[in-house]
N, C-alpha and C positions, 0 to 999 in steps of 0.2 A: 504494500500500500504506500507506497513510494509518492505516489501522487494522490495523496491524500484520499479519505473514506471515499468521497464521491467522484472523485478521479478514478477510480479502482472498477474495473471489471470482474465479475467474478471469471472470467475467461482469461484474464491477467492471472488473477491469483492462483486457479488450476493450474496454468501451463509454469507459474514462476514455483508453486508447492510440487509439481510433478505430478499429476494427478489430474483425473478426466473431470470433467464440469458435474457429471454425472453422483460420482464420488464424493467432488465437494460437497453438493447438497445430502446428500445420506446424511453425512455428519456435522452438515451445519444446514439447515432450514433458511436462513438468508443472508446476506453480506453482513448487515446488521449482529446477528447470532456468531459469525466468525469473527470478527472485529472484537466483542466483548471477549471474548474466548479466548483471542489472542492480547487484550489485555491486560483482563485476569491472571494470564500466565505473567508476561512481563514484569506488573505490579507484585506479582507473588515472588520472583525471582529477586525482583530488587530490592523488595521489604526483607529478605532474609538475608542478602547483600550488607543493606543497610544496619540490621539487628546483630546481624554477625559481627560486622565490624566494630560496631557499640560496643558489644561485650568481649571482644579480642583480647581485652585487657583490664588493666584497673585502674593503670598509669592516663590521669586523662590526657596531658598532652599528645602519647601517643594516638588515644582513643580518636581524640579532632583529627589528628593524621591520618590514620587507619582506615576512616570515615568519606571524610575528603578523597583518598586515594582509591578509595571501594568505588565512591559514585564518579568517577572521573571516568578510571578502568571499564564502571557498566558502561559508557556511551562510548566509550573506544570501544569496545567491544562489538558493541552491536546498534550500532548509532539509528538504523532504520527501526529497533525498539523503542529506542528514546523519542525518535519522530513521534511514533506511531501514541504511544504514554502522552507527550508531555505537548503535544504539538498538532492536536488532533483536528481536524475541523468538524467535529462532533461533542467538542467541550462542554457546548450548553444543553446538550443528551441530558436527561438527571439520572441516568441509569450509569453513564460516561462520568460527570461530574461527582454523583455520588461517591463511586470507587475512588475517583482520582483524591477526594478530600479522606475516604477511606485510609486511606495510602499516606496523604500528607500528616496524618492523626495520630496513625501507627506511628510513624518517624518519628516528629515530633514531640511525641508524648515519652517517648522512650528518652530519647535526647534531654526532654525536660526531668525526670524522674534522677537520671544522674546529677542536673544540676541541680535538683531541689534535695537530695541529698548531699552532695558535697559543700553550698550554701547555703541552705537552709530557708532561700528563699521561699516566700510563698508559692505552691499550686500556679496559680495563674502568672506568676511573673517570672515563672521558673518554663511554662509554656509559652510565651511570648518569647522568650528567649530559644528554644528549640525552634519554634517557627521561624526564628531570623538565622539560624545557624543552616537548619535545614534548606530554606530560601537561598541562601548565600551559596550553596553546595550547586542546587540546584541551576540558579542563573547564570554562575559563571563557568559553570560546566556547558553548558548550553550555549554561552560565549566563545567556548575554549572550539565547539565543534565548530564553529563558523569561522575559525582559523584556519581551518584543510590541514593544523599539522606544523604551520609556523611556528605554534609555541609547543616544545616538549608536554607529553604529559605529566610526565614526573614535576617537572619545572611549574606548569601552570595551576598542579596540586597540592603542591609545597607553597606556593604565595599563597591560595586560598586559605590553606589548612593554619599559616602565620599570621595573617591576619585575623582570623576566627581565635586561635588560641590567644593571642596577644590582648584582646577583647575579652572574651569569656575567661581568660585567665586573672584579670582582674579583680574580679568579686570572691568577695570576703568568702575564706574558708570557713567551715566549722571548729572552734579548738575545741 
């Protein structure tokens, strides 16, 4: 889906998945029902992406490293997922939007839970902060694709990951 949901043929997608038109619909009922499907996957893939690398460690400077360097890696990876996630022309779908705030909620929420243990912040000001750390991962990732590659990834995940910790490093510990 290269060109986006309504650019997309399901005659594209058979012939680009290997697979007869016929086939396709057995297992998906409409462009609509494959698209979700191939969401769901993606978001699934990257919320364990994202959780994994949270919990990699304890050390949180690493943790913002680890983090940054997970969600970088996913769009190098497989950048026509990130399209397809984060760049959809089916956004305002609530079936579409639903998931994707699903997804930003998951992240977030996990992200906040560390820092409202390690500060002690409140609940909601410890999630506003996972929302901007998450946000932050997310846009310039998203910047870094529309490079084609001029900037390293390593290089372009290490400034994000420095600026996030040098921030979030700030606030007061717990003694």
């Amino acid at each position: 889906m290269a060109n986006g949901y309504h650019g997309a043929a399901m005659d594209e997608i058979a012939e680009t998945a290997h697979v007869s038109k016929p086939v396709l619909y057995q297992h998906f009922p409409s462009k609509r029902e494959l698209y979700l499907a191939l969401l769901d996957s993606h978001l699934a893939s990257l919320t364990d992406l994202m959780l994994g690398a949270l919990s990699s460690t304890t050390d949180n400077d690493e943790r913002v490293q680890a983090v940054m360097r997970a969600y970088y890696r996913f769009i190098a990876s497989d950048d026509q997922a990130h399209r397809l996630v984060f760049e959809s022309d089916l956004i305002n779908d609530p079936d579409v939007s639903s998931r994707l705030e699903l997804f930003n909620k998951t992240f977030a929420d996990a992200v906040a839970r560390v820092i409202a243990e390690d500060t002690k912040l409140p609940h909601l000001e410890a999630q506003l902060l996972g929302r901007g750390l998450a946000g932050m991962a997310q846009v310039s990732a998203r910047y870094w694709l529309e490079t084609d590659g001029d900037l390293d990834l390593d290089v372009a995940s290490d400034l994000i990951y420095r600026l996030a910790w040098r921030g979030i490093s700030r606030f007061p510990k717990e003694s």
